[in-house]
PyMOL CGO cylinders between C-alpha atoms (Angstrom):
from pymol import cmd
from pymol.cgo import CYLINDER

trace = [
    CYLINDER, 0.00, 0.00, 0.00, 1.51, 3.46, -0.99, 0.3, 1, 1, 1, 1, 1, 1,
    CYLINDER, 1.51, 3.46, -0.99, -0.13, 6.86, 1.30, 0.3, 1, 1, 1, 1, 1, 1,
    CYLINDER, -0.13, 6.86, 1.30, 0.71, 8.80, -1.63, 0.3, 1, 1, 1, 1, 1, 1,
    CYLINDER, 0.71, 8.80, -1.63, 1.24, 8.05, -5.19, 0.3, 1, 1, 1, 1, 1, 1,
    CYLINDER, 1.24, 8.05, -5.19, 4.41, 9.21, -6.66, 0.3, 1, 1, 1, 1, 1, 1,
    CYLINDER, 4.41, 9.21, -6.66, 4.20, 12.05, -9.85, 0.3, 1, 1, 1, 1, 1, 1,
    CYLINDER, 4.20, 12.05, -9.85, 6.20, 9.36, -11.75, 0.3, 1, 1, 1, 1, 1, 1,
    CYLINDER, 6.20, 9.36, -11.75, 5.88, 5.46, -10.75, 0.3, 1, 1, 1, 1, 1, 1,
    CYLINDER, 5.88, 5.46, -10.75, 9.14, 3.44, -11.38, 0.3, 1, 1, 1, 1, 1, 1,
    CYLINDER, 9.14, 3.44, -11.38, 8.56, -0.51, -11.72, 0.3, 1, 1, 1, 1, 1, 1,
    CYLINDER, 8.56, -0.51, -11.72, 11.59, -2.78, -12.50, 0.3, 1, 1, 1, 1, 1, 1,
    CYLINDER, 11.59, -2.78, -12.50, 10.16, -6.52, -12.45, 0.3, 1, 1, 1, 1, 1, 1,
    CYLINDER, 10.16, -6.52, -12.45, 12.53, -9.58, -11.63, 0.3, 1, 1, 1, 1, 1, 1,
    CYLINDER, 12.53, -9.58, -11.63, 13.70, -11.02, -14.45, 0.3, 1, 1, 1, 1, 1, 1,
    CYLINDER, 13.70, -11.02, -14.45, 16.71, -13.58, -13.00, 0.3, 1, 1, 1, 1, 1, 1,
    CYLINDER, 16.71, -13.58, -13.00, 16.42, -16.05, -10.56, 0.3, 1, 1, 1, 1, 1, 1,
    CYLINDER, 16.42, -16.05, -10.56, 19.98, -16.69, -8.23, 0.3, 1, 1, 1, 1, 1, 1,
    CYLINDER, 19.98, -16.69, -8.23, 19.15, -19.18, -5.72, 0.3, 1, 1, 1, 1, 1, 1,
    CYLINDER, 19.15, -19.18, -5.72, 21.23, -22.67, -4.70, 0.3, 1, 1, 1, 1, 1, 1,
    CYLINDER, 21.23, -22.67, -4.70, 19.15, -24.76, -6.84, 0.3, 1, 1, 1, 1, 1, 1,
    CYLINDER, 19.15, -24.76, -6.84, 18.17, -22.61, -9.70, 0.3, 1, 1, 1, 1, 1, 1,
    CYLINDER, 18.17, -22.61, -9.70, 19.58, -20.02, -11.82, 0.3, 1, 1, 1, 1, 1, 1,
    CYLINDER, 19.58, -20.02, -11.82, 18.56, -18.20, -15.27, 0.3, 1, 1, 1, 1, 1, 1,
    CYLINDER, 18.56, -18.20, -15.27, 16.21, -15.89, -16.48, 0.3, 1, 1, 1, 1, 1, 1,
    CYLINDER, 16.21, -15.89, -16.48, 12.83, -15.93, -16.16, 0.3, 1, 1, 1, 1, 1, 1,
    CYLINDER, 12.83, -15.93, -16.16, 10.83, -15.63, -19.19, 0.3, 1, 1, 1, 1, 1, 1,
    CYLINDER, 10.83, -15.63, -19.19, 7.21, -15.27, -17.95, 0.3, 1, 1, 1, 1, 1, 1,
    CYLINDER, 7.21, -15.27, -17.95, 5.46, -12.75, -19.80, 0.3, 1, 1, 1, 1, 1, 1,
    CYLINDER, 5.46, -12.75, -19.80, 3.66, -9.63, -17.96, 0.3, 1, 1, 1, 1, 1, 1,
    CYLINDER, 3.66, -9.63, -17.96, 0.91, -7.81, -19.24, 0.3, 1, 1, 1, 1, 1, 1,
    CYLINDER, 0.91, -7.81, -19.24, 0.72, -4.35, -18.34, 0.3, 1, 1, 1, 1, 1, 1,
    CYLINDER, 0.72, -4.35, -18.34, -1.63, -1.66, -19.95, 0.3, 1, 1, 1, 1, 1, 1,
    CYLINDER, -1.63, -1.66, -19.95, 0.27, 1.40, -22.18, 0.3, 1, 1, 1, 1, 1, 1,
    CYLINDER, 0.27, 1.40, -22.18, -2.43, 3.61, -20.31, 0.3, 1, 1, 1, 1, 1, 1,
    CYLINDER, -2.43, 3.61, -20.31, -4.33, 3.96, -17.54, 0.3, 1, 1, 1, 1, 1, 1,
    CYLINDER, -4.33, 3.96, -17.54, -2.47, 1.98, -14.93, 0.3, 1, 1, 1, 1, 1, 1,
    CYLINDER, -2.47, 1.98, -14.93, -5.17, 3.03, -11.75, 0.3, 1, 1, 1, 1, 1, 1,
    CYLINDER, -5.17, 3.03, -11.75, -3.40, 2.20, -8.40, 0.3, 1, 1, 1, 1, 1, 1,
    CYLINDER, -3.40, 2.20, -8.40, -5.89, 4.16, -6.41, 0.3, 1, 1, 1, 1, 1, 1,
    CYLINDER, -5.89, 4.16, -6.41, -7.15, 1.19, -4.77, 0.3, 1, 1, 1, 1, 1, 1,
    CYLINDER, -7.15, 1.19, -4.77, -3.22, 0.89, -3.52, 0.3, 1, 1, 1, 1, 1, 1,
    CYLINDER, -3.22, 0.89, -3.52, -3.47, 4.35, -1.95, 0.3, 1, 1, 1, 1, 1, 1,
    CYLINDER, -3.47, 4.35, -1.95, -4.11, 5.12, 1.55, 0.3, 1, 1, 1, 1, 1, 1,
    CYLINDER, -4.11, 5.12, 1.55, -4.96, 8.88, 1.55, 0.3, 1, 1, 1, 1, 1, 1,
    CYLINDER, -4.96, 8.88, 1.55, -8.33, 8.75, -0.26, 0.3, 1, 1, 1, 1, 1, 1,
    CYLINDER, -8.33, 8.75, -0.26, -7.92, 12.81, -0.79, 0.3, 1, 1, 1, 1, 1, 1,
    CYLINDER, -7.92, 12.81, -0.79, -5.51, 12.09, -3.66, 0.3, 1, 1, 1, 1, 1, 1,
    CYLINDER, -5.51, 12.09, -3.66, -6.16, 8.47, -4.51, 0.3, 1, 1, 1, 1, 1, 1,
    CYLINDER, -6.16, 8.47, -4.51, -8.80, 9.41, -7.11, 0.3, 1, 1, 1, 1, 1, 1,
    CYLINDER, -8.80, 9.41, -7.11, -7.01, 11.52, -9.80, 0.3, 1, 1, 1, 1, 1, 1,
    CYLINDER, -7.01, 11.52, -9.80, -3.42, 11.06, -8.35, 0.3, 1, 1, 1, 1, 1, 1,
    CYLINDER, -3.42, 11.06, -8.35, -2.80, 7.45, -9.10, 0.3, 1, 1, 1, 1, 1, 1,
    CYLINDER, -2.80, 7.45, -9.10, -3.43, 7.10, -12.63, 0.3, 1, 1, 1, 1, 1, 1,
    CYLINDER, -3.43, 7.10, -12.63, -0.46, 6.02, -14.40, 0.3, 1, 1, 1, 1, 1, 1,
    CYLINDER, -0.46, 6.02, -14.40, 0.15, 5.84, -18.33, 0.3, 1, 1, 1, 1, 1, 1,
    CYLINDER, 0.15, 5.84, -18.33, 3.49, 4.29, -20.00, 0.3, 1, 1, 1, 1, 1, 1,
    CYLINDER, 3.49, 4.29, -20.00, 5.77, 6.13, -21.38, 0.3, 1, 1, 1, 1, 1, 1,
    CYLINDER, 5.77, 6.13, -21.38, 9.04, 3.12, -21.78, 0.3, 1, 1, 1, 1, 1, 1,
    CYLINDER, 9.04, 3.12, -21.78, 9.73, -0.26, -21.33, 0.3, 1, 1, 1, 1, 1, 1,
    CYLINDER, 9.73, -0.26, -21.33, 13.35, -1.58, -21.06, 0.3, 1, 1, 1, 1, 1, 1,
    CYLINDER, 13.35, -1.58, -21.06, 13.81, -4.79, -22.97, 0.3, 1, 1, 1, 1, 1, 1,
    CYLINDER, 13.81, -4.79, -22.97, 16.16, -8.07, -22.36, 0.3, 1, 1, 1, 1, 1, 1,
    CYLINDER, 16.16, -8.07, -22.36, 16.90, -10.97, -24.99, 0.3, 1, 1, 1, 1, 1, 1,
    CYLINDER, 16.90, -10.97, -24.99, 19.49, -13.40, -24.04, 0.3, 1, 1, 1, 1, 1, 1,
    CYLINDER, 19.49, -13.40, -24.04, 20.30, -15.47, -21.50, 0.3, 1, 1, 1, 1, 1, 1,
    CYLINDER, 20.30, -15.47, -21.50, 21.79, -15.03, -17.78, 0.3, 1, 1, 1, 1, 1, 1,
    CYLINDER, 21.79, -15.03, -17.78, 25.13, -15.51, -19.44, 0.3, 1, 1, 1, 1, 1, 1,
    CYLINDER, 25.13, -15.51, -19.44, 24.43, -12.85, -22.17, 0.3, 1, 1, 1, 1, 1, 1,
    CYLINDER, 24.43, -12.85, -22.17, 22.30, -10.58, -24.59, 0.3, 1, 1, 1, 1, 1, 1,
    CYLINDER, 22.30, -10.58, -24.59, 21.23, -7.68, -25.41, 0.3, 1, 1, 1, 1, 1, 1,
    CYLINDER, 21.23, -7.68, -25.41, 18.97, -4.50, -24.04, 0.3, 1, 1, 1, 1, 1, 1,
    CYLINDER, 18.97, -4.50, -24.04, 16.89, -1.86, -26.09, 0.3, 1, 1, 1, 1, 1, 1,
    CYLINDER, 16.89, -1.86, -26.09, 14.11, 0.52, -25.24, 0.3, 1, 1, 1, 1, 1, 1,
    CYLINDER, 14.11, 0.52, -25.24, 10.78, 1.17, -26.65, 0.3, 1, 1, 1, 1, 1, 1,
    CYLINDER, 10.78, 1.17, -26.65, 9.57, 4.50, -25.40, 0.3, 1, 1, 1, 1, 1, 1,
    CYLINDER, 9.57, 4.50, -25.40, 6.68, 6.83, -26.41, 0.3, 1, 1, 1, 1, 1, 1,
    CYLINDER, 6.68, 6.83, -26.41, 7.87, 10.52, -27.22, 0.3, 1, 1, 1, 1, 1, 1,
    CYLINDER, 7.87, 10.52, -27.22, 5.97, 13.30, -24.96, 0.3, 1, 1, 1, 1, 1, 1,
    CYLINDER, 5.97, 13.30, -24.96, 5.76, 15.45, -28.29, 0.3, 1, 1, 1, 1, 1, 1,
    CYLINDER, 5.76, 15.45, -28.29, 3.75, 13.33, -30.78, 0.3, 1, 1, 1, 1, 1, 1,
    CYLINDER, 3.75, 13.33, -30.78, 2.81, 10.90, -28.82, 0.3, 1, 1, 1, 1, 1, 1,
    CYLINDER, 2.81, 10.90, -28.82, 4.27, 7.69, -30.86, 0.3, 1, 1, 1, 1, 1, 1,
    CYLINDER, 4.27, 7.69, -30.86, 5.72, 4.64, -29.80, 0.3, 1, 1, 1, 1, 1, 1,
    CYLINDER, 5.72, 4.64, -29.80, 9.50, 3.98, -31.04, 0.3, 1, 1, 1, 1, 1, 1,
    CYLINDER, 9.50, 3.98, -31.04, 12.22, 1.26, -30.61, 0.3, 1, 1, 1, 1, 1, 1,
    CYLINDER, 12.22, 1.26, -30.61, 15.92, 2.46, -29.74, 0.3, 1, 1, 1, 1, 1, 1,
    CYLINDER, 15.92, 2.46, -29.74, 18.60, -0.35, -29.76, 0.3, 1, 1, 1, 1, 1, 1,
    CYLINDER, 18.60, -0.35, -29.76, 22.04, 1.55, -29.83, 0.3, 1, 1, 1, 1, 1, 1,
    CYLINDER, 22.04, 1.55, -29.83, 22.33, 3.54, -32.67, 0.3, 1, 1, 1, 1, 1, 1,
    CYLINDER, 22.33, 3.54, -32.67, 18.54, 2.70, -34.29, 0.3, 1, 1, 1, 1, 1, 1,
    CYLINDER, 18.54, 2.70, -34.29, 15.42, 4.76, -33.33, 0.3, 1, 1, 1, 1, 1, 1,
    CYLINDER, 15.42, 4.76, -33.33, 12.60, 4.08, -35.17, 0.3, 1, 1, 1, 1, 1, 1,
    CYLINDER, 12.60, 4.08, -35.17, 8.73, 4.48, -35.27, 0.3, 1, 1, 1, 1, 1, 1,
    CYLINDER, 8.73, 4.48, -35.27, 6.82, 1.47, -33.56, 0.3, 1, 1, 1, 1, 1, 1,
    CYLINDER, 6.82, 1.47, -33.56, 3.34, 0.23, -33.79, 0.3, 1, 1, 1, 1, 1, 1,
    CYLINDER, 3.34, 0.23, -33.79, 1.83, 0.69, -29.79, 0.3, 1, 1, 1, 1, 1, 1,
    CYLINDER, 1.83, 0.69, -29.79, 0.55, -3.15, -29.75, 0.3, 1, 1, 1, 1, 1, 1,
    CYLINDER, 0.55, -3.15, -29.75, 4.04, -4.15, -30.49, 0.3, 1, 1, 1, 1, 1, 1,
    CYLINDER, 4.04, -4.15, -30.49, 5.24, -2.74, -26.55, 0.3, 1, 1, 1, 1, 1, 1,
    CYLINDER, 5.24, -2.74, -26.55, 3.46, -5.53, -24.72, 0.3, 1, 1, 1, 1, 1, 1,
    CYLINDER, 3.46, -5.53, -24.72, 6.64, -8.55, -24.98, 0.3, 1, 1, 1, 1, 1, 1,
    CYLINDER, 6.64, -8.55, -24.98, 7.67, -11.24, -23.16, 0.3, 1, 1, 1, 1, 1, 1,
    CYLINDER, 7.67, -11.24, -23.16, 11.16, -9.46, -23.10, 0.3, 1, 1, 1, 1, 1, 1,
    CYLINDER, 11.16, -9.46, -23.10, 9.89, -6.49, -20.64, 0.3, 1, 1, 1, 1, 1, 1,
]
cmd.load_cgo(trace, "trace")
């Protein structure tokens, strides 16, 4: 439970397991909506839960590989027009919004 939602909401999910029996990545694929996250049900001071708690995407960091190697990019949706776009090191380049919803998140 959060008493007050943040302005921006940070969420980095756990994608490698470490334990004495069990190591690699885990693969499990999350959905997540590109807009309109609502946490208010997650917020303890009602006075701001209502309009303060609303959440929409704006970039997802992606992982392909293993726990021994790969690769990251970004997909992230520009604040001035609004559209989605992959980066992977020197490539940016216009992205179709149901394409940000991966396993690779």
């Amino acid at each position: 439970e959060l008493y007050r939602p943040p302005p921006v909401l940070i969420v980095q999910l756990k994608r490698f397991v470490f334990s004495a029996v069990q190591h690699g990545k885990i693969d499990s694929h999350v959905a997540f909506p590109l807009e309109g996250l609502d946490l208010s049900a997650y917020v303890a001071d009602r006075s701001v839960a209502a309009d303060g708690a609303i959440y929409d995407l704006t970039a997802v960091v992606n992982h392909v590989g293993s726990l021994n190697g790969g690769h990251y990019y970004a997909y992230a949706r520009s604040a001035a027009d609004k559209r989605w776009r992959t980066m992977d090191d020197s490539r940016c380049v216009p992205m179709a919004p149901g394409d940000v919803v991966t396993k690779n998140a």
